[in-house]
C-alpha positions as CSV (number, residue, x, y, z in Angstrom):
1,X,29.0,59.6,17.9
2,X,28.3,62.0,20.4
3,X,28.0,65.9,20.2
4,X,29.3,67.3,23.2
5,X,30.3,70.8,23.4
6,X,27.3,72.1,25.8
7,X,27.0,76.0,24.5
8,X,26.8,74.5,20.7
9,X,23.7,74.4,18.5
10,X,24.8,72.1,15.7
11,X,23.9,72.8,12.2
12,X,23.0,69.3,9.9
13,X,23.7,69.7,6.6
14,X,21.5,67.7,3.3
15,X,24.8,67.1,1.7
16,X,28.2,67.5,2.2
17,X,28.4,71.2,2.1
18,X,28.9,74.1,4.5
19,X,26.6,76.1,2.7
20,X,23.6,77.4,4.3
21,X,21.3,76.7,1.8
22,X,22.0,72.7,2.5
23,X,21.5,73.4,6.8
24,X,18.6,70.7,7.1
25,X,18.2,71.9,11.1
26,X,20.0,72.0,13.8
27,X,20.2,70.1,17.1
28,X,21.8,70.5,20.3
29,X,24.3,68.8,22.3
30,X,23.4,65.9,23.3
31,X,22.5,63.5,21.1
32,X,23.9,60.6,19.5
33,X,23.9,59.6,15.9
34,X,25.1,56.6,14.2
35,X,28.1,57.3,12.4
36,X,28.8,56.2,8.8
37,X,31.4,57.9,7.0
38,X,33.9,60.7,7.2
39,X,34.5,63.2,4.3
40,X,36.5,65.9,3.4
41,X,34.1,69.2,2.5
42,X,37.1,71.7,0.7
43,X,39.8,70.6,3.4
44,X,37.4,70.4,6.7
45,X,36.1,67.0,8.0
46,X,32.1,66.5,8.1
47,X,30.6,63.4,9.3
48,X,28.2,61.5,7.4
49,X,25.4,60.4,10.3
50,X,22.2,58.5,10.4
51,X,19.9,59.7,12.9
52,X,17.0,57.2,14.5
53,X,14.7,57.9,11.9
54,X,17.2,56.6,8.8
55,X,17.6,60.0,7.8
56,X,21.5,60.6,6.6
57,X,22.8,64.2,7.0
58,X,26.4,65.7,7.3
59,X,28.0,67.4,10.7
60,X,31.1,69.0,12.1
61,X,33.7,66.6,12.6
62,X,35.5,69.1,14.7
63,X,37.1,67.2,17.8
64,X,36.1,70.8,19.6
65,X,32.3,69.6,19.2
66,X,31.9,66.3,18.4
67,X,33.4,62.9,20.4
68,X,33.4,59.2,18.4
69,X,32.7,56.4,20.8
Protein backbone atom coordinates (compact mmCIF):
# COMPACT_ATOMS: atom_id res chain seq x y z
CA UNK A 1 0.00 0.00 0.00
CA UNK A 2 1.18 3.17 -1.21
CA UNK A 3 0.15 6.74 -0.19
CA UNK A 4 0.23 8.83 -3.05
CA UNK A 5 -1.50 12.08 -3.08
CA UNK A 6 1.80 14.46 -2.99
CA UNK A 7 0.19 17.75 -1.09
CA UNK A 8 -1.18 15.16 1.75
CA UNK A 9 0.26 14.78 5.24
CA UNK A 10 -1.45 11.62 6.46
CA UNK A 11 -2.74 11.23 9.88
CA UNK A 12 -2.15 7.35 11.56
CA UNK A 13 -4.49 6.56 13.86
CA UNK A 14 -3.86 3.97 17.33
CA UNK A 15 -7.13 2.46 16.66
CA UNK A 16 -9.74 2.51 14.35
CA UNK A 17 -11.07 5.97 14.98
CA UNK A 18 -11.11 9.35 13.36
CA UNK A 19 -10.78 10.95 16.41
CA UNK A 20 -7.88 13.07 17.12
CA UNK A 21 -7.17 11.95 20.37
CA UNK A 22 -6.20 8.39 18.61
CA UNK A 23 -3.78 10.38 15.66
CA UNK A 24 -0.45 8.47 16.61
CA UNK A 25 1.54 10.90 13.85
CA UNK A 26 1.49 11.61 10.74
CA UNK A 27 3.61 10.79 7.55
CA UNK A 28 3.83 11.97 4.19
CA UNK A 29 3.35 10.69 0.92
CA UNK A 30 5.44 8.35 0.02
CA UNK A 31 5.77 5.58 1.87
CA UNK A 32 4.63 2.11 1.83
CA UNK A 33 3.06 0.09 4.47
CA UNK A 34 2.10 -3.50 4.61
CA UNK A 35 -1.43 -3.81 4.45
CA UNK A 36 -3.56 -6.06 6.69
CA UNK A 37 -7.05 -5.41 6.89
CA UNK A 38 -9.75 -3.02 5.80
CA UNK A 39 -12.48 -1.76 8.29
CA UNK A 40 -15.37 0.26 8.32
CA UNK A 41 -14.90 3.35 11.01
CA UNK A 42 -18.95 4.77 11.15
CA UNK A 43 -19.36 4.19 7.29
CA UNK A 44 -15.64 5.34 6.01
CA UNK A 45 -12.99 2.73 5.08
CA UNK A 46 -9.59 2.92 7.18
CA UNK A 47 -6.83 0.60 6.58
CA UNK A 48 -5.31 -1.51 9.08
CA UNK A 49 -1.19 -1.21 8.20
CA UNK A 50 1.94 -2.47 9.64
CA UNK A 51 4.72 -0.25 9.24
CA UNK A 52 8.64 -1.70 9.21
CA UNK A 53 8.97 -1.50 12.66
CA UNK A 54 5.74 -4.09 13.48
CA UNK A 55 3.86 -1.23 14.72
CA UNK A 56 -0.04 -1.62 13.46
CA UNK A 57 -1.98 1.73 13.03
CA UNK A 58 -5.15 2.71 11.00
CA UNK A 59 -5.17 5.11 7.70
CA UNK A 60 -7.45 6.64 5.10
CA UNK A 61 -8.55 4.18 2.72
CA UNK A 62 -9.58 6.94 0.48
CA UNK A 63 -8.79 5.94 -3.29
CA UNK A 64 -8.11 10.06 -3.38
CA UNK A 65 -4.88 9.32 -1.12
CA UNK A 66 -4.05 6.04 -0.88
CA UNK A 67 -3.22 3.21 -3.97
CA UNK A 68 -3.14 -0.84 -3.04
CA UNK A 69 -0.49 -2.65 -5.12
Amino acid sequence: MYLWNTSIRFCLYVSPSWQDKDVAGTVDTGLGFKFIDKVSVNGSPQYKVQNDRDNVYYITASPYYVQVK
